[in-house]
C-alpha positions as CSV (number, residue, x, y, z in Angstrom):
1,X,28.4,7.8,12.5
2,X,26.3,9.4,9.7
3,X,23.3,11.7,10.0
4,X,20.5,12.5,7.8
5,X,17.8,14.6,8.0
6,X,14.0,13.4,8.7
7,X,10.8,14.7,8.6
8,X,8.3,13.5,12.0
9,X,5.0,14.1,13.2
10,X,4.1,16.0,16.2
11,X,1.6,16.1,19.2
12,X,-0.1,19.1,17.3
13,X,0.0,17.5,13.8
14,X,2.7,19.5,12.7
15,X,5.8,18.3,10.2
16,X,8.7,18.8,12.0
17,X,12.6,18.5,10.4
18,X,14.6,16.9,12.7
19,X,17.6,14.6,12.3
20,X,18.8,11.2,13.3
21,X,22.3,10.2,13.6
22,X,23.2,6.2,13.4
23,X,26.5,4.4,13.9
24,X,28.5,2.3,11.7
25,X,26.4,-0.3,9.5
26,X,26.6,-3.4,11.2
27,X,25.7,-7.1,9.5
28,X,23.5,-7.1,6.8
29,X,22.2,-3.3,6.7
30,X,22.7,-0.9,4.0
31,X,22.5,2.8,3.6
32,X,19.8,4.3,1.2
33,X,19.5,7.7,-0.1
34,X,15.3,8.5,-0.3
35,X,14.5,9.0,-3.7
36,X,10.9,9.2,-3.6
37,X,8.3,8.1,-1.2
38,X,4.9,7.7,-1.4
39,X,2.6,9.5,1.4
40,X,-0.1,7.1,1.9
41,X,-3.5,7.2,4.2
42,X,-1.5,5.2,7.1
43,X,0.8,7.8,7.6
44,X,-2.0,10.7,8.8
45,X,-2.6,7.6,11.4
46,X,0.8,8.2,13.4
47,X,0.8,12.5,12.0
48,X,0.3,13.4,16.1
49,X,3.1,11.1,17.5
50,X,7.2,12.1,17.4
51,X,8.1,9.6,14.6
52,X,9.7,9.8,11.5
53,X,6.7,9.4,8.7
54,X,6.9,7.3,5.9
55,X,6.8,3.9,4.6
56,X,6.6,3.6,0.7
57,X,9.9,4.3,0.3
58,X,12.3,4.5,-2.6
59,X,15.8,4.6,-3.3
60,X,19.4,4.3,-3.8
61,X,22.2,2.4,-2.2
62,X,24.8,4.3,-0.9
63,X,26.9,2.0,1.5
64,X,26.5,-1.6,2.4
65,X,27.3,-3.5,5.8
66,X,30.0,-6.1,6.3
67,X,27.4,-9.1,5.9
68,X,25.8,-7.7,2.8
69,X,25.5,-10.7,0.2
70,X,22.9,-9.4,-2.7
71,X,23.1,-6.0,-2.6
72,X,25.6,-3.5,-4.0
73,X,26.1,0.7,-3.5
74,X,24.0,2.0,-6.5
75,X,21.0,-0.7,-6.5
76,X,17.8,0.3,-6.9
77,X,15.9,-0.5,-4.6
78,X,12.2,0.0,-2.1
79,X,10.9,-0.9,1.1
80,X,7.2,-1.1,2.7
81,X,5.1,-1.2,6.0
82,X,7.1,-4.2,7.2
83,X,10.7,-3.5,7.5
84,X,12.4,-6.9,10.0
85,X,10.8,-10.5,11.3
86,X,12.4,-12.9,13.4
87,X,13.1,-15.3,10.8
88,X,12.9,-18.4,12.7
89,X,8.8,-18.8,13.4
90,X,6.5,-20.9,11.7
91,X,5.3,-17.7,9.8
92,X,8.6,-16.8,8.6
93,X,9.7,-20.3,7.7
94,X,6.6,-20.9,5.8
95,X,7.0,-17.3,3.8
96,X,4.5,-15.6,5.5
97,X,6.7,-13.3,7.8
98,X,3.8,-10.5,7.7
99,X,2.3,-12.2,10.6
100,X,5.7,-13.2,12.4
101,X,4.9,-12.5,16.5
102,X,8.3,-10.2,16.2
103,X,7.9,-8.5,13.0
104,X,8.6,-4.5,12.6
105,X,5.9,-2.9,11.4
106,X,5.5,0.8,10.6
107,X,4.5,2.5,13.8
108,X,5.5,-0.2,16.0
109,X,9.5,0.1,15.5
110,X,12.2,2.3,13.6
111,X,10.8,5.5,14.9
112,X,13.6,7.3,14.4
113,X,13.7,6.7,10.5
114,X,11.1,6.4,7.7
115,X,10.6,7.5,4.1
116,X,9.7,10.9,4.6
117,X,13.5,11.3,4.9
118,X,16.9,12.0,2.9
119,X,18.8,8.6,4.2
120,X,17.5,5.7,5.8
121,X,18.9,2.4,7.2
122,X,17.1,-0.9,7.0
123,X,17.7,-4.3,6.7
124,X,18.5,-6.0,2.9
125,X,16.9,-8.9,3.7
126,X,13.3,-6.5,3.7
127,X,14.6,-4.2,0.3
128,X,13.1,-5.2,-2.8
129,X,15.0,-4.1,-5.6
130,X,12.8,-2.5,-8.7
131,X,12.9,-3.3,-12.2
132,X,14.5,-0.7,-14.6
133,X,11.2,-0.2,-16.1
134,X,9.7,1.6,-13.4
135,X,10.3,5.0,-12.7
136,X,11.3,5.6,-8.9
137,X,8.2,8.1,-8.7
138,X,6.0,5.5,-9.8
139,X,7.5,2.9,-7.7
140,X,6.8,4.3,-4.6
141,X,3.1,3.7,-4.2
142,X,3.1,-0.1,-5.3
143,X,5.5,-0.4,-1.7
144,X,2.4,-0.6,0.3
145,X,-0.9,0.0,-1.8
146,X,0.1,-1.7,-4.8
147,X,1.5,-4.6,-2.2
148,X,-1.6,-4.6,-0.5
149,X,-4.0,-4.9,-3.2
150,X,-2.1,-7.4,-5.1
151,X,-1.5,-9.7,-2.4
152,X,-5.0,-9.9,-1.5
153,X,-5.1,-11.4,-4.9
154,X,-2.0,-13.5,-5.0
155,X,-1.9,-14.8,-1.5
156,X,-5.6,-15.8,-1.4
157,X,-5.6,-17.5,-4.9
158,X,-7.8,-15.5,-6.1
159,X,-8.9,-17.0,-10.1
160,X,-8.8,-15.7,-13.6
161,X,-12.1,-16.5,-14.1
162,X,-13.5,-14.4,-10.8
163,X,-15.9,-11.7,-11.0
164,X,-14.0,-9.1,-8.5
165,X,-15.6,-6.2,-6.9
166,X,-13.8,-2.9,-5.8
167,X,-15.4,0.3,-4.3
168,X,-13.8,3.0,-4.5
169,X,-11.8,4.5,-6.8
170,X,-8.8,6.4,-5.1
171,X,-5.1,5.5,-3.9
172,X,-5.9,1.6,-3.3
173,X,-9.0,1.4,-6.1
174,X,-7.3,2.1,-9.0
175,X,-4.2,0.1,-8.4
176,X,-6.6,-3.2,-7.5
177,X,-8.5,-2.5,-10.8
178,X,-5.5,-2.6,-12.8
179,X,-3.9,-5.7,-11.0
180,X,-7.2,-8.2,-11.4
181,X,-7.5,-6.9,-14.7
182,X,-4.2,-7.7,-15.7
183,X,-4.5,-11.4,-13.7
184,X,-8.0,-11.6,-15.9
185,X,-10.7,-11.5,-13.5
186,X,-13.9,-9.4,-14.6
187,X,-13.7,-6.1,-12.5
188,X,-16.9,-4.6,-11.0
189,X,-16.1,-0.9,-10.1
190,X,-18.1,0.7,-7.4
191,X,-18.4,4.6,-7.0
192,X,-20.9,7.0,-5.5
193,X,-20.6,8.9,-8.4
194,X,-20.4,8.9,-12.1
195,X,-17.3,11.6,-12.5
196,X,-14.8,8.5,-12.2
197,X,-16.7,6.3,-14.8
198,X,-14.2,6.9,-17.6
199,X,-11.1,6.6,-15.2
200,X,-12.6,3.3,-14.3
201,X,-12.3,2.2,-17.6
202,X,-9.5,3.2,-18.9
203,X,-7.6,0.9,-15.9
204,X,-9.3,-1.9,-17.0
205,X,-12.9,-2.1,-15.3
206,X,-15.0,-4.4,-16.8
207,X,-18.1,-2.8,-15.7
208,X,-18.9,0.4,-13.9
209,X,-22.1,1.3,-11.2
210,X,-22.8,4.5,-9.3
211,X,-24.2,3.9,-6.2
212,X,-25.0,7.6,-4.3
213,X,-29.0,7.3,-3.9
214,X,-29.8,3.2,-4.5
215,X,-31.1,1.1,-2.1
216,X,-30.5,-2.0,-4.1
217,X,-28.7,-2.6,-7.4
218,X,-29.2,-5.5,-10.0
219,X,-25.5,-6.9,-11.5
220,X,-26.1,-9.8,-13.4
221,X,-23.5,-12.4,-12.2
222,X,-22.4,-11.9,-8.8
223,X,-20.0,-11.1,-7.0
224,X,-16.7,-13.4,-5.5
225,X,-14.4,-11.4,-4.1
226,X,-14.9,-8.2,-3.0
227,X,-12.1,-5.2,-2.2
228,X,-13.2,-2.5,0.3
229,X,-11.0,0.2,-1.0
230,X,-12.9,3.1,0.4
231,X,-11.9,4.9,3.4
232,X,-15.0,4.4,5.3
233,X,-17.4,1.1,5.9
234,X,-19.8,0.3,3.0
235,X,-23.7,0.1,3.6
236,X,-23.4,-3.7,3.9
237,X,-27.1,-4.2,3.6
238,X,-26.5,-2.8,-0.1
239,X,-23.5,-4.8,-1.1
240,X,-23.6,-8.5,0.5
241,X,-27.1,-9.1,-1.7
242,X,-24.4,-8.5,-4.6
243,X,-22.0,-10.9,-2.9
244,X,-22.0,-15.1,-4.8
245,X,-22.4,-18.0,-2.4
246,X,-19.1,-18.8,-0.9
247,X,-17.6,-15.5,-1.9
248,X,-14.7,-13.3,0.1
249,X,-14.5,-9.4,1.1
250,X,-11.4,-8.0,1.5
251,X,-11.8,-4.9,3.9
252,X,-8.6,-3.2,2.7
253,X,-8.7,0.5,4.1
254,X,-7.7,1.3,7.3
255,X,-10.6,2.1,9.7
256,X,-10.9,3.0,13.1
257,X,-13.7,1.2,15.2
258,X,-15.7,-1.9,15.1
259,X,-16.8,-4.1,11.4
260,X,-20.7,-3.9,11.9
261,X,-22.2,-6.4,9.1
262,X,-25.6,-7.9,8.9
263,X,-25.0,-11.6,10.6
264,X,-27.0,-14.1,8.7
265,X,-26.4,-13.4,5.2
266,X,-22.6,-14.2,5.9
267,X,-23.8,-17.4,7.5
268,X,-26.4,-18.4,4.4
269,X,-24.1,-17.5,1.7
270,X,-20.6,-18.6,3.3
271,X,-19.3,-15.2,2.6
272,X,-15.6,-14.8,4.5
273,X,-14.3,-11.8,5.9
274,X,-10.8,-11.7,5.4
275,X,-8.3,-9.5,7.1
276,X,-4.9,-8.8,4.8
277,X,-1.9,-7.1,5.5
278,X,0.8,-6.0,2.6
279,X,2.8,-8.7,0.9
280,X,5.0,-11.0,2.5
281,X,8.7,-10.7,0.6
282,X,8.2,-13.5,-1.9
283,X,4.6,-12.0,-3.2
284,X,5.7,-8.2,-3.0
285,X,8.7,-9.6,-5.7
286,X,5.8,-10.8,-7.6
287,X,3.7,-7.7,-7.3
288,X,6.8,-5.7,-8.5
289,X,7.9,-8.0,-11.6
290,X,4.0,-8.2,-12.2
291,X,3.8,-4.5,-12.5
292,X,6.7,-4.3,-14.9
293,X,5.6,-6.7,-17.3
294,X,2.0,-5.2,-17.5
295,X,2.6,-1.5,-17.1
296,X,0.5,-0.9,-14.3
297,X,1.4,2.6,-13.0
298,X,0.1,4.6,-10.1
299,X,-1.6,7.9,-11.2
300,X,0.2,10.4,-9.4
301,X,0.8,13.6,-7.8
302,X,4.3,15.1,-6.7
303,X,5.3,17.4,-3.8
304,X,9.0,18.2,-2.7
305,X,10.1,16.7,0.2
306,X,10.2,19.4,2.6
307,X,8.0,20.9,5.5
308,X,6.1,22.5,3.1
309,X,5.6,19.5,0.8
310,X,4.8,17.3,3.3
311,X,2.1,19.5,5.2
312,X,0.5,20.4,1.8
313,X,0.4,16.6,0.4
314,X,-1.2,15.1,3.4
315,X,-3.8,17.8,4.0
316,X,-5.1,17.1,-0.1
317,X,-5.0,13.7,1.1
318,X,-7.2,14.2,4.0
319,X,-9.4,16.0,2.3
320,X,-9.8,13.7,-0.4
321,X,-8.1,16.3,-3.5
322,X,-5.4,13.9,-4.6
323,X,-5.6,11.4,-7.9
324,X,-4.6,9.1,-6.8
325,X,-1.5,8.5,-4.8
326,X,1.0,12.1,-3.4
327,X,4.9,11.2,-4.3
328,X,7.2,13.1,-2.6
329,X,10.1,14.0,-4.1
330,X,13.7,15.2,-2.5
331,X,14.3,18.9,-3.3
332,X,16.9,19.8,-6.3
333,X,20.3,21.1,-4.2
């Protein structure tokens, strides 16, 4: 039996430090001691129910189960929104396990344990482990924003030679600038104002428009894929005339409520709406090696992870104070 300590939302919204106790690792699970983990929008979804927070998580092996095959006590390794699948349906034999009928998803199973932790126990077939290059700090983030925006790109083949929109320029923004860049594709950067035009920029935006007070905007070459990284619904009526015959938007942010969009201009230009999850396991590898090689890097912000930390972190992220992604890191004994 080993216990650990976790940190868990509440029916009033308040952190809470609790612990959970497990038995012996069975099959293939391994033991992980929370290095870092990201706090990202998803988690002020579940803030009001009694679950362990947390799902960009970070870490260190610290014992493996009897079934273990690839992975050893002191790997490095991460884990994201998804953390089991069944492993025998058509999704999972075809690599796309994301959409597996039985999958674990965060806030749907493993209540008891997240990344807003010390320890955690999870599956080894659902750890990715990170490249030396990346810091854990930094690594954190790319387990579900950086795996969400890059397999937008990735999974839906997505081209060099694309013109790809993004608005908004905060937690998932500035990681899907830097990843189309990087893959080659022109990036269009959306804002409502001009005070992130230099940010922009510098992570690799090809061109930049502030949009607070227009009614209609004139881009040159249109767009073909667009990424809704803001964390409210666009005025459509503004950005499907931007949109290239038989283009795709992306509506990446998690939003409560219904997708209102004008009707025929999706039927006259063939735009798609396309709904994406994080990475399945083959493209979050990709994201990760991809992210090494080309040095994209989450700007960050770091709290402890404590009571404290956690409460603070999450209300800057609420009300919309952190550039661009809160880290929380364990507290020095």
């Amino acid at each position: 039996m080993v216990s650990f300590t976790v940190f868990k939302g509440s029916k009033d919204g308040s952190i809470q430090k609790s612990t959970t106790s497990k038995a012996a690792l069975t099959g293939n699970q391994v033991r992980v001691r929370v290095t870092a983990s990201g706090v990202c929008g998803t988690d002020e979804h579940y803030r009001e129910l009694d679950m362990v927070l947390g799902h960009e998580g970070m870490g260190v092996i610290e014992e493996v189960g009897p079934e273990v095959q690839h992975s050893k006590k002191g790997d490095r390794v991460g884990w994201g929104y998804e953390t089991n699948a069944c492993g025998h349906c058509e999704f999972c034999l075809s690599g796309r396990e994301t959409f597996c009928p039985e999958r674990e998803l965060y806030g749907t199973g493993n209540f008891d344990q997240g990344s807003f932790a010390h320890q955690a126990i999870w599956n080894e077939s659902f750890l990715f482990k990170i490249p030396d290059s990346i810091p854990d700090e930094e690594a954190a983030p790319l387990m579900c924003g950086g795996a969400t925006v890059f397999n937008a790109l990735r999974m839906y083949d997505i081209q060099p030679d694309s013109r790809v929109g993004v608005i908004g320029i905060g937690g998932l923004g500035h990681l899907a600038i830097q990843f189309a860049a990087k893959m080659g594709c022109e990036v269009v950067v959306f804002s409502s104002s001009e005070s992130k035009r230099e940010e922009a920029i510098s992570f690799g935006a090809t061109e930049f428009f502030a949009t607070k007070g227009l009614r209609e905007l004139d881009i040159g070459r249109k767009i073909d894929c667009l990424l809704v990284t803001s964390s409210f619904q666009p005025d459509w009526t503004f950005y499907l005339p931007l949109m290239n015959m038989d283009s795709v938007i992306f509506p990446l942010s998690v939003s409560s409520g219904n997708l209102e969009i004008p009707y025929m201009p999706i039927i006259a230009q063939g735009i798609r709406i396309q709904g994406a999850l994080v990475a399945s396991r083959g493209i979050h590898t990709r994201m990760l090696a991809f992210a090494a090689q080309h040095h994209i890097k989450p700007t960050i912000m770091t709290y402890p992870m404590s009571v404290d930390g956690i409460t603070e972190a999450m209300q800057k992220l609420n009300d919309g104070k952190i550039r661009y992604r809160a880290v929380l890191l364990p507290e020095k004994a």
